[in-house]
C-alpha positions in Angstrom: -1.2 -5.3 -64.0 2.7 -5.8 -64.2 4.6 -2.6 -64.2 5.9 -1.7 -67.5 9.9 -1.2 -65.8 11.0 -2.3 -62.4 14.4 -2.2 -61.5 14.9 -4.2 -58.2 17.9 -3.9 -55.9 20.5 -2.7 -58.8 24.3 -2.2 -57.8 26.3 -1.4 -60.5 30.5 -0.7 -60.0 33.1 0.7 -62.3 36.5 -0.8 -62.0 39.3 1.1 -63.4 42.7 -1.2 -62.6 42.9 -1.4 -58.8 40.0 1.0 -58.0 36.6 0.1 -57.6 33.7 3.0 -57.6 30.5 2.4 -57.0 27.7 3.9 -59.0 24.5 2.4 -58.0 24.0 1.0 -54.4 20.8 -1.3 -54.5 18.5 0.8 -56.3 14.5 -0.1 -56.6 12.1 1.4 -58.9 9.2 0.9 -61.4 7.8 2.6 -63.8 3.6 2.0 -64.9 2.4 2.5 -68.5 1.0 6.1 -69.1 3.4 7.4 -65.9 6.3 9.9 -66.0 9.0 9.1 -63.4 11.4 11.5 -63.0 15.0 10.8 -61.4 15.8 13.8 -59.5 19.7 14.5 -58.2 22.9 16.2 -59.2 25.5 15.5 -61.7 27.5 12.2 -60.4 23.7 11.3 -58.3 23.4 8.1 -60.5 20.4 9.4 -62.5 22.1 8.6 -66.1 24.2 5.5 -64.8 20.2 4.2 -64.3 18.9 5.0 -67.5 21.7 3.6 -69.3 21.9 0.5 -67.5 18.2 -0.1 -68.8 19.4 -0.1 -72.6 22.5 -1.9 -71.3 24.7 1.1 -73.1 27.4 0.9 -70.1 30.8 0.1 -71.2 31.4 -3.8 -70.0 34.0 -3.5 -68.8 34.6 -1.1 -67.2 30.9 -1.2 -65.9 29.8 -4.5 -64.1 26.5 -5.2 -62.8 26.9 -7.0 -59.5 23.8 -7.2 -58.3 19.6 -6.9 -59.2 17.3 -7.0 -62.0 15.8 -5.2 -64.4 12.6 -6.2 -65.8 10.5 -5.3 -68.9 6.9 -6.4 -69.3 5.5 -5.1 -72.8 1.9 -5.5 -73.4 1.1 -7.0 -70.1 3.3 -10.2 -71.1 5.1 -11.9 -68.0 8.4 -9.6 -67.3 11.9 -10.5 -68.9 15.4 -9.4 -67.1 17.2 -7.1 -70.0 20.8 -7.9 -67.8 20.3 -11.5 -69.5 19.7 -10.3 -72.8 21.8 -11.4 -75.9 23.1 -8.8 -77.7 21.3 -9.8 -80.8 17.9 -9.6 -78.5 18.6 -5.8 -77.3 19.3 -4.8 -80.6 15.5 -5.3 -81.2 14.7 -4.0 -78.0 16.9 -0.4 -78.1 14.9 2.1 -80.6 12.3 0.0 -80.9 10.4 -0.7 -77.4 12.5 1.1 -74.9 13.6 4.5 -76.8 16.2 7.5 -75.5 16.2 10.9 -76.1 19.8 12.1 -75.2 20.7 15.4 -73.5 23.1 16.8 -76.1 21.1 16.4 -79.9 24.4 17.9 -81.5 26.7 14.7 -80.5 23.9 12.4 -80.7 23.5 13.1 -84.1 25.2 12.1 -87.4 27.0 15.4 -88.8 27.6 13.8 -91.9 24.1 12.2 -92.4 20.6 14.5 -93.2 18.3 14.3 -90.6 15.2 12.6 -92.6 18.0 9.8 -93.3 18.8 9.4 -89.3 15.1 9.2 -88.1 14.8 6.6 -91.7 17.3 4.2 -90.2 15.2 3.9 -87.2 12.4 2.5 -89.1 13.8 0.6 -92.2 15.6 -1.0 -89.0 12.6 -2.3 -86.9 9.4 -2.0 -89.1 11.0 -3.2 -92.4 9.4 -0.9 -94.0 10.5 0.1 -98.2 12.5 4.0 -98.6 9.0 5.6 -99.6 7.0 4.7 -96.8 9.8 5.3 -94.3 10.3 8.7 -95.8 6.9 9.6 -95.4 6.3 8.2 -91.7 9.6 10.8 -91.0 7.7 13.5 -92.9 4.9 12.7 -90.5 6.7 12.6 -87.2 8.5 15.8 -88.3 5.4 17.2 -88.3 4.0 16.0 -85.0 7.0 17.1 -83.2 6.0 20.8 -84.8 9.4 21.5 -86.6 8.8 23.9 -89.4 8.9 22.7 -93.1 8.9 19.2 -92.3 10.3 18.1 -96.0 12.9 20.6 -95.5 14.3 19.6 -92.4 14.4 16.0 -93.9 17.1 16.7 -96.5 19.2 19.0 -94.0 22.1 18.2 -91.6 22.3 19.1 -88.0 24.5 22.1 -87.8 21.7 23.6 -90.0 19.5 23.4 -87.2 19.0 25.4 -83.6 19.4 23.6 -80.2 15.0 23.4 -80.1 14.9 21.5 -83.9 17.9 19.1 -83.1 15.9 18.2 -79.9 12.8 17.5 -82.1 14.5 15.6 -84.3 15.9 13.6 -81.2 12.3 13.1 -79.7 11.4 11.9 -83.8 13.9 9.9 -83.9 12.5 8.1 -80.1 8.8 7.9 -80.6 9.1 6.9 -84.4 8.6 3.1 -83.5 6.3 4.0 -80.9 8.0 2.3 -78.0 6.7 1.2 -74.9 9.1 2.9 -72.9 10.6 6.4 -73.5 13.9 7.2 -71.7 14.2 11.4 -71.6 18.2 12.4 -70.4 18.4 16.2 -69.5 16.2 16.9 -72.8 16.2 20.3 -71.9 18.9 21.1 -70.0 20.6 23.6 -72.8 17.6 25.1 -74.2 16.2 28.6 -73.2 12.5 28.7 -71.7 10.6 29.4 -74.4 11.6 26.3 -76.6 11.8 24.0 -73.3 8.3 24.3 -72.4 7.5 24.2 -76.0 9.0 20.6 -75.4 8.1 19.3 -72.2 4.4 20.4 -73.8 5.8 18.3 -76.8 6.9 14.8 -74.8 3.4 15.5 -72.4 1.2 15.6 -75.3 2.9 12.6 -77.2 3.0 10.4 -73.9 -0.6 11.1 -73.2 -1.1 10.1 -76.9 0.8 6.9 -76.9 0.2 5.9 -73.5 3.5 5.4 -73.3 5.7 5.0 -69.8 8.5 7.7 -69.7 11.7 8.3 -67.5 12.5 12.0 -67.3 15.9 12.7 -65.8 16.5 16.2 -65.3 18.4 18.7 -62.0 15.7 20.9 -62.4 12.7 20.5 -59.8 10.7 22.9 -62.0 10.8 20.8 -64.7 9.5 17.6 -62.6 6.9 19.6 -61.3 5.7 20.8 -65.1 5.7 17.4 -66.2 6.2 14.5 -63.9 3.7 12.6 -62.0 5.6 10.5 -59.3 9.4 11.1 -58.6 12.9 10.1 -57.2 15.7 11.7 -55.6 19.3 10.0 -56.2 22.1 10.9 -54.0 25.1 9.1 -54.2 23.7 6.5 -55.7 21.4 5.6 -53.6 17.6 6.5 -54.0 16.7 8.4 -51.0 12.8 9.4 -51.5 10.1 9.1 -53.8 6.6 9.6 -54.5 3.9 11.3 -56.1 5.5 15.1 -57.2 2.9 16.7 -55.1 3.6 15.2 -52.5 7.2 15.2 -52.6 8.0 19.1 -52.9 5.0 20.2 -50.5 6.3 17.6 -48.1 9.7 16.6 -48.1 11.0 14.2 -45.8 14.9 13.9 -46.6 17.7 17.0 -46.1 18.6 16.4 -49.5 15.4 16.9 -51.6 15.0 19.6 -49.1 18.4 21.0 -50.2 17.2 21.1 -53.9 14.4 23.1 -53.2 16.0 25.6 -51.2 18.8 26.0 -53.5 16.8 27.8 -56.3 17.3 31.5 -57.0 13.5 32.2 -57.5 12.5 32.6 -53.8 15.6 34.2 -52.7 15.8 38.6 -52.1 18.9 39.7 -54.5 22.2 39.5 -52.7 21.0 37.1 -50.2 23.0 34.1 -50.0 21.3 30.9 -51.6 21.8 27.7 -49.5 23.7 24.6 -50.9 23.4 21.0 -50.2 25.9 20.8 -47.5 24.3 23.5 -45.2 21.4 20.6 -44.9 23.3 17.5 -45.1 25.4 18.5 -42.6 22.9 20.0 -40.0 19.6 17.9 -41.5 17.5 20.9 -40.9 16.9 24.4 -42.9 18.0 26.7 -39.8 21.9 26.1 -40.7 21.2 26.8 -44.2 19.6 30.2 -44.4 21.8 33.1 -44.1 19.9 35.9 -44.8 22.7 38.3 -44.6 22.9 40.5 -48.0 25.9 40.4 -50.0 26.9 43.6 -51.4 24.8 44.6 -54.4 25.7 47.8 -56.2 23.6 50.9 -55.5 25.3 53.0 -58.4 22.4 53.4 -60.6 21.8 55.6 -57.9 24.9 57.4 -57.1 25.3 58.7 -60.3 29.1 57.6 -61.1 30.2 58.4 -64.8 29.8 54.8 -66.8 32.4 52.1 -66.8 31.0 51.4 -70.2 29.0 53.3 -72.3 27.3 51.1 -75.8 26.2 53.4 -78.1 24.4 52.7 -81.8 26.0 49.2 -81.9 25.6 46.7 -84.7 27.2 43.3 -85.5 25.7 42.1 -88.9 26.6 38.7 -90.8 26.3 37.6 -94.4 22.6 36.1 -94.5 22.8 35.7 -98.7 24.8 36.1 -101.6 24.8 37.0 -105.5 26.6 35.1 -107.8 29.6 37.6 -107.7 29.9 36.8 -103.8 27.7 40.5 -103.0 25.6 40.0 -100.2 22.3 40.3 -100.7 20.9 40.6 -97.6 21.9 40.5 -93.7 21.2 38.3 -90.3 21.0 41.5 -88.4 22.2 39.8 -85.2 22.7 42.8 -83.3 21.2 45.8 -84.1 21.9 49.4 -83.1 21.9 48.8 -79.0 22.9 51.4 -76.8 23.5 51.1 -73.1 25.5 52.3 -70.0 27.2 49.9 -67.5 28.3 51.9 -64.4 31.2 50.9 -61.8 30.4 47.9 -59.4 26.7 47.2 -61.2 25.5 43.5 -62.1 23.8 44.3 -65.5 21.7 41.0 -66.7 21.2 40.6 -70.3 18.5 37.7 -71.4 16.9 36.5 -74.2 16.0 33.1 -76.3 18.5 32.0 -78.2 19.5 33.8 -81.2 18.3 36.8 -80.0 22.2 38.3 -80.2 23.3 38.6 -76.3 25.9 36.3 -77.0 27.3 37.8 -79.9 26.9 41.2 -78.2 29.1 40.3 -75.3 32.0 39.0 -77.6 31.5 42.0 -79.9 32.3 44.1 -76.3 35.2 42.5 -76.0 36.2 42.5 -80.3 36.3 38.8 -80.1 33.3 39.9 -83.3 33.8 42.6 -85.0 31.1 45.2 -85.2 30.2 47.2 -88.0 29.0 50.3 -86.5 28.6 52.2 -83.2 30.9 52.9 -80.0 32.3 51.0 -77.0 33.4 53.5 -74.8 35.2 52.0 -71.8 37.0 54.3 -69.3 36.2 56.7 -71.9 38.4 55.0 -74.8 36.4 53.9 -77.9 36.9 49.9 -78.1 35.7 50.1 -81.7 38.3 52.1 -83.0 41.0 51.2 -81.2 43.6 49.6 -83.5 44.1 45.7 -82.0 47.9 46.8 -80.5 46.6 49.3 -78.7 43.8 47.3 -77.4 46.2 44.3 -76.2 46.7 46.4 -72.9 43.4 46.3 -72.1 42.9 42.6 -72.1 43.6 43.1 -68.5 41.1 44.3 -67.4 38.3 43.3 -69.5 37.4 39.8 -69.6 34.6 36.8 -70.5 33.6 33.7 -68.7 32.4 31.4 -71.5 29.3 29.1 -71.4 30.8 25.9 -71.6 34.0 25.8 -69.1 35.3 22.3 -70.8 35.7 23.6 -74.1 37.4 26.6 -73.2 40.0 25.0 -71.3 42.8 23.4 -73.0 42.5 19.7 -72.0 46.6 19.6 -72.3 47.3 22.2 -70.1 46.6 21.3 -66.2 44.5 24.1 -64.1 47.1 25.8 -62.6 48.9 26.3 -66.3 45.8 27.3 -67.4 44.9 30.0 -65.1 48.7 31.3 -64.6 48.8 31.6 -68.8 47.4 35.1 -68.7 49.4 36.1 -66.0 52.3 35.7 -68.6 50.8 36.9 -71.4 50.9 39.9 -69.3 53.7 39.8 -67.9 52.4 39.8 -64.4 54.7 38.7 -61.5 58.4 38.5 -61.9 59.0 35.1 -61.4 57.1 32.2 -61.6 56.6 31.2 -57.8 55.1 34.6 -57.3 52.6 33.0 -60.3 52.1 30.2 -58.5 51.3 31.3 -55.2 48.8 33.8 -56.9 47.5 30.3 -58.7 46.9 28.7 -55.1 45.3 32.5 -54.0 43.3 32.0 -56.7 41.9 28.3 -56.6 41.4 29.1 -52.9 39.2 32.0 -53.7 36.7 29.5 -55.8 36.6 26.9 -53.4 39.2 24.6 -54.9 42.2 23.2 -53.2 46.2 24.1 -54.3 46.7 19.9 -54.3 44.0 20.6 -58.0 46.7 22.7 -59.8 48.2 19.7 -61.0 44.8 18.4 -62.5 43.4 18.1 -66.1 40.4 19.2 -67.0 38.9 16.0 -67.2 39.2 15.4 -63.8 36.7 17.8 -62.6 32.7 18.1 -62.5 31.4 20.6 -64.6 31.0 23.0 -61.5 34.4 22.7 -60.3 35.8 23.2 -63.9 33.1 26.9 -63.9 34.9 27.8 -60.8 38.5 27.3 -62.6 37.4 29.6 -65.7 36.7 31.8 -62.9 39.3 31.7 -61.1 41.5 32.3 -64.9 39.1 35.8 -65.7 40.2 37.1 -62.4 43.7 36.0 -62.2 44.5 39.4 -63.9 42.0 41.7 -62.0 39.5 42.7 -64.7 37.4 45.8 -63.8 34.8 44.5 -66.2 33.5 40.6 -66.4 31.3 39.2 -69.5 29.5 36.1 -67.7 28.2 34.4 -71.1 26.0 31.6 -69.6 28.5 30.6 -67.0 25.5 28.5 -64.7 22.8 27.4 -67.1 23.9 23.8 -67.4 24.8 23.3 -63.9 22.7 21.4 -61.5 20.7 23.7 -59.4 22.8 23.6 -56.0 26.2 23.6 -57.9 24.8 26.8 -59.5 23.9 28.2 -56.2 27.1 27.4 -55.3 28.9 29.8 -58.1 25.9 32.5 -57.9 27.2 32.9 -54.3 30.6 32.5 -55.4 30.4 35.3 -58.2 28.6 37.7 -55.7 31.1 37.3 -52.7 34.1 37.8 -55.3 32.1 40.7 -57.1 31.8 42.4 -53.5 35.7 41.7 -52.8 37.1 42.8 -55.8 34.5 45.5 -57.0 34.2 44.4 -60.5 31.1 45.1 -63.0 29.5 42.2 -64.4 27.7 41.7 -67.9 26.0 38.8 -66.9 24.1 36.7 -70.4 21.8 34.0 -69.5 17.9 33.0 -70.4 17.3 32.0 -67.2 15.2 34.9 -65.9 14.9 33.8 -62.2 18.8 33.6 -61.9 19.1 36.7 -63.8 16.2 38.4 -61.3 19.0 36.8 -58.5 21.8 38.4 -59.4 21.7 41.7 -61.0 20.7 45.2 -60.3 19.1 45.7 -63.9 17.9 43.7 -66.8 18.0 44.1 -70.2 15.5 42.1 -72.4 16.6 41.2 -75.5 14.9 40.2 -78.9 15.5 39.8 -82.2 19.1 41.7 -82.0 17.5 45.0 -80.1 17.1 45.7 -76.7 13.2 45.0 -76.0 12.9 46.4 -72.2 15.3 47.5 -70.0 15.0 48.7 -66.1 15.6 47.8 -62.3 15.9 44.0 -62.0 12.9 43.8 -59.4 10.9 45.8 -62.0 11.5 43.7 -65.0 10.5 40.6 -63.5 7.5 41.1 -61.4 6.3 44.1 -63.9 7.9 44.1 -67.3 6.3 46.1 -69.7 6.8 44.3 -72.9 5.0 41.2 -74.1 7.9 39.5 -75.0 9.1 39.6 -71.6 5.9 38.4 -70.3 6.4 35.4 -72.5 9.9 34.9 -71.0 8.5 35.1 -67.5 5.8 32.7 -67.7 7.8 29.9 -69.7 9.6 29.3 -66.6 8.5 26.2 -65.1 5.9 27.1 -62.2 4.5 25.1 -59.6 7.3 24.5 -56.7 6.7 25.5 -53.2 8.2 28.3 -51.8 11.0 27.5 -50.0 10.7 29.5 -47.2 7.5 27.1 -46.3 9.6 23.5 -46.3 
C-alpha cells in the first residue's frame, strides 16, 4: 500500500534581496496511515519549514521550492504532488484532508470570533453542512476532546479560556473533518505536564480512533517517546537519522540525536554541568561532553544564615464576581496565605500547573501585584509596606526574568539599549562608555558577542534573546533573581545551555534565585529546595532531592508522573 505522505528529496530556499538561505537540503520522508512520525531537532532544524511546506503555507516569495516532491495518496488512490496544486485545489485539501494543529492556540485563534463559530467554519466550509447540524457536530467534538461544558465553550471567546482548552479547541477545530492526515506543531510546548499528557493521551486516542497518519513536531524527546512510533532528527536542514523510537533513543547512531539525549536535566546530579550540542558535534563522541565537575550549589539551608527573604501570611486575591452596585461577591483566591524563607545564595524552585499562583506570587514579591495581606521581609525591610518611593531603591537589587524574553524586550530598542536602560534608571556609571563597556561585560558573560549590541530583538533565536533578559536582570547586580519560566519553551539543549548559564553566573555573583517553572525535572536540576504549589497554597515543601524522588503529597505525585517517561538514561548512550 502507497504511503499516505512522502516527501522525496525536498530543498526549499528563502531569498531575501541578495541573500539566499537555505532551509531544507534534500529531505526524504513518508508518513503510513495509522503512524505517528515525529520530526525531532531544535528551533531553526527545519522541523516547521517541513510541515508547512506540506500545506504549501510558506510565503512565495520569499520561500521557493527548488527541488522534490511532495506526494499525497488518500484512500489508497495513486499519489498527487501538492507543489503542483492550484490554489483553488489546496483550499479543499487544507482543513479538510491534511489538518494542523499550531503551537501557539492564542494567535491561531480568532479573538473576536466565539470558539463554536471557529471550529463551525471548518465544517459549513468542507461538509456543506446547514448552522444546526454544524453546531451540533462542534458540540460533539467539544466533547470528545474533553473540554468541560461543551455548549459553554461554544458561545465563548479565546481569552476566556486556559492554555489546555485553547489547545482542544485547536485539536477540534483539526480532526472536525476527519482528515487523513493530521499535522501536530509544538502542541504542547507551553503547557504544564499535567494538561500535556492529558493531550498527547487526547491526539493518541483520536489517531488510534480515526486511523489517521499524524506528524508530531516537538524538541522534546520525552514527548516522542510518549507518543511517537518511528522518528526523525533535523539538523540544519538536513535529516540526519530515523527510525522506529525504540530504536532510535536505545541506539543512536549520530552525535546529534546523541546530543539531545544527553542534554536533559533528568539524569544529571544537581550542579553538574549538562552537555550541549557542540560538546558532541565537535568531538562526535560523549567523553568531550561530560563534565562532571559540580557547580557551586548553596549549602545554606544548612549553615543557618538569617533569611534573604522571609514570606509570611501572604495573599494576592482578585475580583472573581460582582453585585449590581460593583461589590464583589466573591474572590479567585490566587494566592493564599503562603509563608516561606529564602536564605542567602539558595536556588528555591517553586512549581505548579498553571493557575496554581506561582506566577502571580513572584510578581507580588517584587509589587509588580499588589498583595492584600501578609509580609515581605527582605534584608529585614517589609516590601509590603513600604511606600513605592521608598521602594524605588531597591529595584536594584531585586529583580525578574520573565517567561517570554520577546515580549519583554522593547523591539525599538537594540540589546545593548535595552540592557544599559536600567543602568540609567539608576544612575549607575558616570558616563556612558563606562555603560557600555559594562554592556559588552555583560553580553560576554551570557555567551553573546559585543558586535550583537547593535541588534534588535528580532534578530535573535529565542535562546539568545533568554540570555539578553539575562544579561539586563544582572546589569545592576541584584542579590535576589525571580526566574518566572525563563527555559520552558526552549528547545532542550538551548535550555541546557542557560541552566548552565544561570548556575555558573549564580556561583560568580552569589545571588538567590526564585526559580517558577512546571517542569519538575529542570526544577529537581537546579535548586536546593522545592516548593509544590496548588491551588494558591503551598502543597509540599523540602530538599529538592526529597521532593522529587519522595514527595509526600499526592498532588506532587501527580506532577512527577505526568512527565513524559520512557528515554534511556543517558549515561548508557
Amino acid at each position: 500500500m502507497l504511503p499516505l505522505l512522502r516527501i522525496e528529496n525536498l530543498t526549499v530556499e528563502f531569498h531575501n534581496n541578495e541573500t539566499v538561505t537555505r532551509a531544507l537540503n534534500g529531505i526524504s520522508f513518508s508518513v503510513n496511515r495509522g503512524e505517528i512520525m515525529a520530526l525531532v531537532g531544535e528551533s531553526g532544524s527545519g522541523k516547521s519549514v517541513s510541515s508547512l511546506s506540506v500545506l504549501r503555507l510558506l510565503p512565495t516569495p520569499p520561500a521557493r521550492y527548488k527541488t522534490g516532491s511532495i506526494l499525497f495518496s488518500r484512500d489508497g488512490q495513486q499519489a498527487e504532488d501538492l507543489l503542483q496544486k492550484n490554489k483553488r485545489e489546496l483550499q479543499a485539501i487544507r482543513g479538510n484532508q491534511i489538518a494542523m494543529i499550531f503551537q501557539e492556540p492564542m494567535t491561531s485563534l480568532n479573538p473576536v470570533l466565539t470558539c463554536g463559530d471557529q471550529v463551525m467554519e471548518a465544517l459549513l466550509l468542507h461538509r456543506k453542512l446547514d448552522p444546526a447540524e454544524a453546531k451540533k457536530q462542534v458540540t460533539g467534538w467539544f466533547e470528545k476532546v474533553k473540554l468541560p461544558d461543551p455548549v459553554s465553550v461554544f458561545s465563548r471567546y479565546p481569552h476566556q479560556l486556559s492554555g489546555g482548552q485553547k489547545q482542544r479547541v485547536m485539536i477540534a477545530m483539526a480532526m472536525c473533518c476527519e482528515p487523513d492526515l493530521l499535522i501536530c506543531d509544538e502542541p504542547t510546548t507551553a503547557l504544564d505536564v499535567t494538561v500535556q499528557k492529558t493531550i498527547l493521551g487526547l491526539i493518541k486516542e483520536l489517531q488510534q480512533q480515526t486511523g489517521m497518519g499524524v506528524i508530531f513536531i516537538t524538541h522534546d524527546l520525552g514527548v516522542v517517546a510518549e507518543i511517537a512510533d518511528r522518528a526523525a532528527v533535523m539538523y540544519r536542514g538536513d535529516i540526519v537519522e530515523s527510525g522506529p523510537v525504540n530504536e532510535l533513543f536505545t541506539r543512536p547512531v549520530h552525535p546529534y540525536t546523541k546530543a539531545l539525549l544527553a542534554c536533559r536535566p533528568v539524569n544529571h546530579q544537581r550542579g553538574e554541568r549538562l552537555p550541549v550540542v557542540s560538546d558532541f558535534m565537535e568531538s562526535g563522541n560523549k567523553k568531550a561532553a561530560v563534565k562532571t565537575s559540580q557547580l557551586n550549589q548553596s549549602n545554606a539551608t544548612d549553615s543557618g544564615p538569617a533569611p534573604l527573604l522571609e514570606v509570611r501570611d501572604l495573599s494576592v486575591w482578585f475580583p472573581q464576581a460582582k453585585n449590581f452596585l460593583g461589590r464583589v461577591k466573591s474572590w479567585n483566591k490566587a494566592v493564599d496565605q503562603v509563608s516561606f524563607d529564602l536564605v542567602e545564595g539558595e536556588t528555591l524552585g517553586l512549581v505548579g500547573e498553571s493557575g496554581c499562583g506561582k506566577t502571580t506570587l513572584g510578581r507580588a514579591l517584587l509589587r509588580l501585584i499588589e498583595p492584600v495581606s501578609g509580609s515581605i521581609h527582605y534584608k529585614g525591610r517589609d516590601l509590603r509596606t513600604m511606600p513605592r518611593k521608598e521602594l524605588q531603591p531597591l529595584r536594584r537589587e531585586i529583580q525578574i526574568i520573565f517567561q517570554d524574553p520577546y515580549s519583554s524586550l522593547n523591539p525599538r530598542l537594540s540589546i545593548g539599549a535595552a540592557i544599559a536602560e536600567p543602568m540609567k534608571v539608576h544612575r549607575l556609571f558616570t558616563s556612558e562608555k563606562q555603560r557600555k563597556d559594562k554592556v559588552v561585560e555583560l553580553l560576554e558573560k551570557v555567551d553573546l558577542k559585543a558586535a550583537h549590541s547593535n541588534r534588535y530583538p528580532h534578530e535573535f533565536s529565542g535562546g539568545q534573546r533568554q540570555r539578553v533578559v539575562i544579561a539586563r536582570a544582572l546589569s545592576l547586580a541584584p542579590s535576589f533573581i525571580v526566574c518566572d519560566e525563563s527555559v520552558s519553551a526552549l528547545d532542550v539543549s538551548v535550555q541546557a545551555q542557560v541552566l548552565n548559564l544561570l548556575n555558573e553566573l549564580k556561583k560568580e555573583f552569589g545571588f538567590s534565585v526564585i526559580f517558577i517553572s512546571h517542569d519538575l525535572s529542570v526544577v529537581r536540576y537546579i535548586s536546593d529546595r522545592i516548593m509544590v504549589m496548588n491551588r494558591g497554597q503551598i502543597e509540599e515543601s523540602g530538599p529538592a532531592d526529597t521532593v522529587y524522588f519522595s514527595p509526600r503529597s499526592a498532588y506532587t505525585r501527580k506532577l512527577i508522573d505526568s512527565v513524559p517517561k520512557g528515554l534511556p538514561d543517558s549515561s548508557r548512550l
